[in-house]
C-alpha positions in Angstrom: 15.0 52.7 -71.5 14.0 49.3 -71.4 17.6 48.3 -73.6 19.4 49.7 -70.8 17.4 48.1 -67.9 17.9 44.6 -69.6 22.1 45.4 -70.3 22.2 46.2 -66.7 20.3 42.4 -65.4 22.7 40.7 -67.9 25.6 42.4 -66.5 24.3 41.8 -62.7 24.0 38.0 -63.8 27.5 37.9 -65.2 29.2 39.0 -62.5 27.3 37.1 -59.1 28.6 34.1 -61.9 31.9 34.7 -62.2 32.0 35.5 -58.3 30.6 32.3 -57.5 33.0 30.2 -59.8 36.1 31.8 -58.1 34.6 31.1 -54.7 34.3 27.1 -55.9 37.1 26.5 -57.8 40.0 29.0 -57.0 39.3 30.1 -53.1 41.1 28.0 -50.3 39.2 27.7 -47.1 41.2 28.4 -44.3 39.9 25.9 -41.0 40.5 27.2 -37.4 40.9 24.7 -34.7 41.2 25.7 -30.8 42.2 23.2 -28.3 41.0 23.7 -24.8 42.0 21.2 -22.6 39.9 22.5 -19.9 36.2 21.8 -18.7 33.7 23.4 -21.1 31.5 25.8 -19.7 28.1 25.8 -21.3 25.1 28.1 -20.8 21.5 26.8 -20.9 19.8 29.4 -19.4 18.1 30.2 -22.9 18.2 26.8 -24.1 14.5 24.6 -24.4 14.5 20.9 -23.5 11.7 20.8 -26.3 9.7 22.7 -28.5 6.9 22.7 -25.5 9.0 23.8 -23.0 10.5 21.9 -20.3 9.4 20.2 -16.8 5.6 20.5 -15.4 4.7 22.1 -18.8 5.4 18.9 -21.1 3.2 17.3 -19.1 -0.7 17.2 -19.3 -2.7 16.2 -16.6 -6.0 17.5 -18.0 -7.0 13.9 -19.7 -6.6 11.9 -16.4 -8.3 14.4 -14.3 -11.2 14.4 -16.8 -10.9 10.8 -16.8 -11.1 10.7 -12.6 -13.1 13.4 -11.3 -16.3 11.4 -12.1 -15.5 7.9 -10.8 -14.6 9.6 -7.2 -17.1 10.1 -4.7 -17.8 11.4 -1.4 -18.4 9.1 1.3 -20.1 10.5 4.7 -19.8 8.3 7.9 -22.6 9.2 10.1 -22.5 7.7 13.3 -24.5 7.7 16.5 -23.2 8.6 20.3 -24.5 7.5 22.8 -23.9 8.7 26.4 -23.8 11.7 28.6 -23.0 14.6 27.0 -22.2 16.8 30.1 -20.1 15.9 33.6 -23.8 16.7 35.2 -24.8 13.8 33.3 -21.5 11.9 34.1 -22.4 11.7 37.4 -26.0 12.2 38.2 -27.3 10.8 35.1 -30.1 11.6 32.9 -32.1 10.0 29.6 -29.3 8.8 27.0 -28.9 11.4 24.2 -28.0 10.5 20.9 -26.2 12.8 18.7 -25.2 12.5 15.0 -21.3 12.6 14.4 -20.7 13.0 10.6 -17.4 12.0 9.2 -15.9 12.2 5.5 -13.6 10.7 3.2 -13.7 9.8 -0.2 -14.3 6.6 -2.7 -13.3 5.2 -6.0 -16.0 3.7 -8.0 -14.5 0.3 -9.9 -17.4 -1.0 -11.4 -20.0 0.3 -13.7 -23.0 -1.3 -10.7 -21.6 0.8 -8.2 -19.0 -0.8 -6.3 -17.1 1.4 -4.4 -13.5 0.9 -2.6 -12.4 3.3 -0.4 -10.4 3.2 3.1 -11.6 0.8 6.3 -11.1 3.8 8.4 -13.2 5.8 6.4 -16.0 3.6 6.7 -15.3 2.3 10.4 -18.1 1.6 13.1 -20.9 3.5 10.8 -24.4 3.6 11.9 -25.6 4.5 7.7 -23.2 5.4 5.4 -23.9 7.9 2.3 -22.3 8.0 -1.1 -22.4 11.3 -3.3 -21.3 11.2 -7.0 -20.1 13.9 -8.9 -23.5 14.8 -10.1 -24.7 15.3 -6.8 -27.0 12.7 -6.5 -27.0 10.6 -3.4 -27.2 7.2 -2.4 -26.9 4.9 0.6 -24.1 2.5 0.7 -23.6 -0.8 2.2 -20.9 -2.5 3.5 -19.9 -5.5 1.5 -16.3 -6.2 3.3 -13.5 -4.5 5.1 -9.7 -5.3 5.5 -8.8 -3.3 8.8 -4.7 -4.3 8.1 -4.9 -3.3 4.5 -7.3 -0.2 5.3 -9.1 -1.1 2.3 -13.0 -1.4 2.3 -15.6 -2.6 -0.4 -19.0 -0.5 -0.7 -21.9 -1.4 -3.2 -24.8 1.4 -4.0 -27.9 0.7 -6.2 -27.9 2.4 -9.2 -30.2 2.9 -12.4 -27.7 3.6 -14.8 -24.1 2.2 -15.5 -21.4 4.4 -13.4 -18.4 6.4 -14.8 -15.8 3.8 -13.0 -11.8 3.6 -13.1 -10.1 0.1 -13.5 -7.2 -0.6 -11.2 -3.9 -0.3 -12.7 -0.8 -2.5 -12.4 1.3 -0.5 -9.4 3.8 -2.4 -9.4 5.0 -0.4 -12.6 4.9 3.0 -11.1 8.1 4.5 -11.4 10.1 7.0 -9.0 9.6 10.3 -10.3 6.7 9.4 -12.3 4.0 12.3 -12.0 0.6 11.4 -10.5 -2.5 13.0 -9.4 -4.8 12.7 -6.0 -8.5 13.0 -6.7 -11.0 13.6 -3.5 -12.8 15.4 -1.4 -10.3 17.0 1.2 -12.3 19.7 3.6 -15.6 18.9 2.1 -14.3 20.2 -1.5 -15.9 17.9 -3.7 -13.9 16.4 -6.8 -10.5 18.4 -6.1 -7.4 17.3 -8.2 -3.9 17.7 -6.9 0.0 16.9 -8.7 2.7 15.2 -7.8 5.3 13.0 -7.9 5.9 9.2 -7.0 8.4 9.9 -4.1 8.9 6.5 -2.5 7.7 3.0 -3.3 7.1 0.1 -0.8 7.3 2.6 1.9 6.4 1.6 5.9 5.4 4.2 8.3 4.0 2.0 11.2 6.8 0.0 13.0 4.6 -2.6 14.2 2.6 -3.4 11.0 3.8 -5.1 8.0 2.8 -2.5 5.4 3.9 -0.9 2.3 2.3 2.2 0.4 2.8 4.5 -2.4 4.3 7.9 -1.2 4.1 10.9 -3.2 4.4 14.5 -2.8 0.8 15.1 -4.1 -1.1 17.1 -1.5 -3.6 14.9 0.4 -5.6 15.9 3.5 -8.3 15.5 5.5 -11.0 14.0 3.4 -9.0 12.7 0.6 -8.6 9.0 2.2 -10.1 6.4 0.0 -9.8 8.7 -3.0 -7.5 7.9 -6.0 -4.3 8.2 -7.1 -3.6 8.0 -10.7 -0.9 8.5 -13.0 -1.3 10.8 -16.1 -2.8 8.1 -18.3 -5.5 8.0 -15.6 -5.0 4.8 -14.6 -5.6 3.7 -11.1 -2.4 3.0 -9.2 -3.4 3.8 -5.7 -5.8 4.7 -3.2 -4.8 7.4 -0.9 -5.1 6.4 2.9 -2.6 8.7 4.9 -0.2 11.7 5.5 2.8 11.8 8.1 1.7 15.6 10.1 1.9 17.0 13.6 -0.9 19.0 12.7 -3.1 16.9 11.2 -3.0 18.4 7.6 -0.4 18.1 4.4 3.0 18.9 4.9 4.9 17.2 1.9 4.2 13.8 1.7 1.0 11.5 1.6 0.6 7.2 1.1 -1.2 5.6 -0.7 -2.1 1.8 -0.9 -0.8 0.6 -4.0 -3.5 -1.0 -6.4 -2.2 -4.3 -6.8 -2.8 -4.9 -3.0 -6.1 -3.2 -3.1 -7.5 -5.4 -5.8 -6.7 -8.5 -4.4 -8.5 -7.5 -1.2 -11.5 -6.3 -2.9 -11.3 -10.0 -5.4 -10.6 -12.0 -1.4 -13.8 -10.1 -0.2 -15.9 -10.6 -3.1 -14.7 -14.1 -3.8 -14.2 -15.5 0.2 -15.7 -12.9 2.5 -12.4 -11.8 3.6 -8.9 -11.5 3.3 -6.5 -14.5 1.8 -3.0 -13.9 2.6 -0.4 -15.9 1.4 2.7 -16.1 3.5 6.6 -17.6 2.7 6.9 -18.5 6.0 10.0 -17.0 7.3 10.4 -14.4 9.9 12.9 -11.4 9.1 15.9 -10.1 10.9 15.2 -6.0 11.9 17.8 -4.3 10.2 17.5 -1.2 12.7 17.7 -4.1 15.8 20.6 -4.1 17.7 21.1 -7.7 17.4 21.6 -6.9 13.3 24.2 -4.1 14.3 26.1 -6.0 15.7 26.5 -8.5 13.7 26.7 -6.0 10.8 23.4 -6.9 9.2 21.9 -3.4 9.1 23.9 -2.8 6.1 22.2 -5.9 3.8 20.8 -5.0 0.7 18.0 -7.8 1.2 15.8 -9.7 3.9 17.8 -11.9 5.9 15.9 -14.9 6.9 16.6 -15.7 10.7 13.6 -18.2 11.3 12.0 -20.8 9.2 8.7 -21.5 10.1 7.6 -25.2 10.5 5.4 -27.1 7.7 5.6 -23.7 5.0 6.5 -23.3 1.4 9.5 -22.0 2.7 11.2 -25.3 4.6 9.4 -27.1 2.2 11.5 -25.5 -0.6 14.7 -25.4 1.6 14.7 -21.6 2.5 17.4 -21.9 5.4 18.3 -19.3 8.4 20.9 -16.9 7.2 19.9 -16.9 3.6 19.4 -13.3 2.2 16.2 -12.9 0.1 17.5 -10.5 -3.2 14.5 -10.9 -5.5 11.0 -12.9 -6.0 9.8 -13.2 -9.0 10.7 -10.2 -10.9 11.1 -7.9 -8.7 14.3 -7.0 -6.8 14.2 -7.1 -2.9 16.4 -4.4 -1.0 14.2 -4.1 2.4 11.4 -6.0 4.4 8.3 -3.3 3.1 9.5 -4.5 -0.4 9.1 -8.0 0.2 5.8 -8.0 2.0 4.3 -5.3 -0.5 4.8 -8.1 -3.2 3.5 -10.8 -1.1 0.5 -8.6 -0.2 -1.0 -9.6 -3.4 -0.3 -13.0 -3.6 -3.0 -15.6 -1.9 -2.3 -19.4 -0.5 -1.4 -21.8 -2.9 0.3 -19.4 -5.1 4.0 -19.8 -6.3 6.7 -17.4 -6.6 10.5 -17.6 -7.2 12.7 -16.9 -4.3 16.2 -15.8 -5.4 18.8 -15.8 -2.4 22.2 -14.9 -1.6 23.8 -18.5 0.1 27.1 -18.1 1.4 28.0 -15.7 -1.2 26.0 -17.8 -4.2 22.5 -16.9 -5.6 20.1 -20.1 -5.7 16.5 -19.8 -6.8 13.5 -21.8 -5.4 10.2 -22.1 -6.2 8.4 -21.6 -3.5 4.2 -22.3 -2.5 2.7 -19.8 -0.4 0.9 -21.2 3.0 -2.2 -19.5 4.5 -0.6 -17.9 7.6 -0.2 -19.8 10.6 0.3 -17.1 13.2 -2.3 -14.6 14.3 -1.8 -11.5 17.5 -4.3 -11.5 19.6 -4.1 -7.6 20.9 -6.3 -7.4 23.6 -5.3 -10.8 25.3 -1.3 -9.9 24.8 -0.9 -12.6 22.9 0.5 -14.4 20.1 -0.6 -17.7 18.7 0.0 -20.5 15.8 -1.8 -23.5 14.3 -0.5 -26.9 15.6 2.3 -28.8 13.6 1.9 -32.2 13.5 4.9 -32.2 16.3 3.1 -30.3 18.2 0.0 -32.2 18.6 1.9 -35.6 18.8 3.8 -34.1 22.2 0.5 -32.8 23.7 -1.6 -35.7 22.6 -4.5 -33.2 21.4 -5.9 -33.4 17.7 -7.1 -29.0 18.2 -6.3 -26.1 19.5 -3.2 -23.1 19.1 0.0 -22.8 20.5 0.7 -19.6 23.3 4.2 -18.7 21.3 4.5 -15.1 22.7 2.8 -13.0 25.7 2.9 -9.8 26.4 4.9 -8.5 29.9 1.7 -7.9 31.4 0.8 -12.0 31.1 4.3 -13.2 31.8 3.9 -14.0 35.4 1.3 -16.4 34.2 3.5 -18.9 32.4 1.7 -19.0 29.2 3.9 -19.4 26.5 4.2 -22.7 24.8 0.9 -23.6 25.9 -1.9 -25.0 24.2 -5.5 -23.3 24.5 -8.3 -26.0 23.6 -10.9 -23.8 25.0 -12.2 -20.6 25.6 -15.8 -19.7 27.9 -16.1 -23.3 27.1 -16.3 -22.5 23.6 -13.8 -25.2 21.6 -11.3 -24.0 20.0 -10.2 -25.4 16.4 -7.3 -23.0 14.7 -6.2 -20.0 14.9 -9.3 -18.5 12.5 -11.5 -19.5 15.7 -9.6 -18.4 18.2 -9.9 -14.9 16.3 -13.4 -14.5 16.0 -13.7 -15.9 20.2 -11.2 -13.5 21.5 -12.5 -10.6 19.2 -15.9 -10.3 21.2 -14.1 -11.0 24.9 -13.5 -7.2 26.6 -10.4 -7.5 28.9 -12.9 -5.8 31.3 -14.6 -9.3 31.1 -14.4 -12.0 33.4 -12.8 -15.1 30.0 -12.0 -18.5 31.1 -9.1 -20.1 29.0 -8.5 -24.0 29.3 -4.9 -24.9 28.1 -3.1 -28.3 28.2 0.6 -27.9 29.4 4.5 -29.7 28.2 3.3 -32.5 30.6 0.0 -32.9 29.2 -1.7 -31.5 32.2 -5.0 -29.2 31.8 -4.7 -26.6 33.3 -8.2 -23.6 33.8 -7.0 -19.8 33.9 -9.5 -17.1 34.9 -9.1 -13.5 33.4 -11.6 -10.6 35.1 
């Protein structure tokens, strides 16, 4: 039996041999080529972009949320009202009530002994502010600064042990597209983490104020302002400050200020007590202004400059009217939001390099940044500037601001290009003084304004 079984391998063995040799030496293989000149059709319906999958599930958001949830806090706003409660009370009076008005947001804690920034109008006219961690325990908070243009406010609680805190993250690297999660307290649900994406950078959503946030499609509502927005590394890249909503909750998109700005705000208040912001000097032709239509400058890809600013970096270093600002520094200009979302987190005295298009030639110049020299001065209707050296040679004064816009309201009065040396009585210096003066006068207030005119004259105007 076994002499048979081991004739039958040997003969198995000899024959897948001699198979194989004809198949190697003596077998021609015959090639078969199809030409289709047409476009090829291919199905991917069963195809994986990877070995995990593809889209949301090659991407894990569980480090940066574990990484976040405990440097975001809540932040309650409790503040007192006082007045009648009633119409009774209105109009026949009674004792002053005061009742408690509770409002929340949420905050990012940036520094192991409990520094806090969140949003200004999170904070805003707060009679005691509380902070709750993600442990639960409470503390109160004080105000160390606020930025009402930025939105951006700077708590500081007292604390025993060092804090869970996130560092801010360079946002100028964010990347369209790039996914991202919102960490805060929307509707009183503490440390709730939502996805997105990075929808739109540099992005303005208030006509009348130079601003430029982060916008992503990460759900953000009520509650979440001041919280954080991070990208999947968990690194802080934003703080979350507003939606766009008839009804006053999500609806696809949220803003964010981008880190970079909020940094430099919170290193101005800790450093100077307030804001520094460094300015080129120029003033910007509205693409969406009829005067740019016409003139077929809606179309720019660019700022163009159509005012240069007297004594600046930017006349110092030749900027010129009609020039078309394409990039500072590194970073490419297309729109307006671009440029002053750069510029937001610059300070005076800083440098950057100013790439234009000149009559159909780039030229780069470096150019200083000047502490601005032009405030608004809302509830006056006015707008004002530091004196040039022209200017105080033709009015013969050594102080004061220059009226260089009024509001319709004022126009009857003839103010513009005058000078206002004081206010109440009160001398005024620069524009930083006439600031804080006109920022305790009610327009329900009887404000005296002394002003010298073209002529040198000086002229007393009563407002009441």
């Amino acid at each position: 039996m076994k002499k048979t079984a081991g004739l039958f391998f040997v003969a198995a063995l000899a024959g897948s041999m001699t198979l194989g040799a004809y198949k190697l030496f003596f077998e021609k293989e015959n090639l078969y080529v199809e030409r289709d000149d047409t476009m090829p059709l291919i199905t991917t319906s069963n195809l994986l972009a990877s070995p995990k999958g593809a889209g949301i599930n090659e991407v894990d958001f569980t480090i940066a949320a574990e990484k976040t949830v405990n440097a975001v806090v809540h932040v309650k706003n409790m503040t007192i009202s006082r007045g009648p409660s009633s119409i009774a009370e209105f109009f026949y009076g009674s004792e002053s009530s005061q009742r408690p008005q509770i409002g929340t947001g949420s905050g990012v804690i940036i520094s192991p002994d409990g520094f806090i920034v969140t949003n200004n109008h999170v904070i805003a006219m707060a009679d005691e502010l509380e902070v709750t961690l993600n442990n639960n325990k409470s503390y109160a908070a004080e105000v160390i600064g606020a930025d009402a243009n930025s939105d951006i406010a700077l708590l500081k609680i007292d604390v025993e042990q060092p804090l869970p805190y996130l560092a801010f993250g360079d946002s100028d690297r964010a990347k369209i597209g790039e996914w991202v999660l919102a960490v805060g307290n929307p509707f009183n649900l503490t440390s709730t983490v939502t996805a997105g994406i990075v929808s739109a950078k540099a992005r303005s959503i208030s006509p009348g104020r130079n601003q430029s946030f982060i916008q992503t499609d990460a759900a953000v509502n009520p509650g979440n302002s001041g919280g954080a927005l991070v990208n999947t590394n968990g690194d802080l890249i934003g703080i979350n400050t507003a939606i766009t909503s008839q009804t006053g909750s999500y609806v696809g998109y949220s803003f964010a200020v981008p880190s970079n700005i909020a940094k430099k705000v919170v290193d101005d208040i800790l450093e100077f007590g307030n804001v520094q912001k460094g300015i080129l000097g120029i003033s910007a032709l509205n693409a969406a202004s009829p005067q740019a239509m016409e003139q077929g400058l809606d179309e720019i890809d660019g700022v163009y400059i159509s005012n240069v600013e007297e004594e600046t970096g930017a006349e110092k270093a030749g900027l010129q009217e009609g020039d078309i600002i394409k990039q500072v520094d590194d970073v490419r200009i297309r729109k307006f939001s671009e440029l002053t979302g750069y510029l937001s987190a610059k300070r005076p005295g800083d440098e950057v390099s100013v790439t234009v298009n000149r009559n159909g030639r780039n030229v780069t110049l470096p150019v200083v940044l000047t502490k601005n020299q032009t405030i608004d001065l809302p509830n006056m209707g006015m707008r004002i500037k530091n004196l040039t050296a022209k200017d105080k040679k033709a009015y013969k004064v050594k102080e004061g601001v220059k009226i260089i816009a009024v509001s319709e309201q004022y126009r009857a009065y003839e103010l513009q290009d005058k000078i206002i040396i004081e206010v109440d009585d009160a001398p005024i210096t620069d524009i930083d003084d006439a600031k804080k003066i006109f920022d305790k006068i009610s327009r329900y207030n009887r404000t005296s304004i002394t002003m010298i005119n073209k002529d040198g004259e000086r002229e007393k105007i009563i407002f009441q």
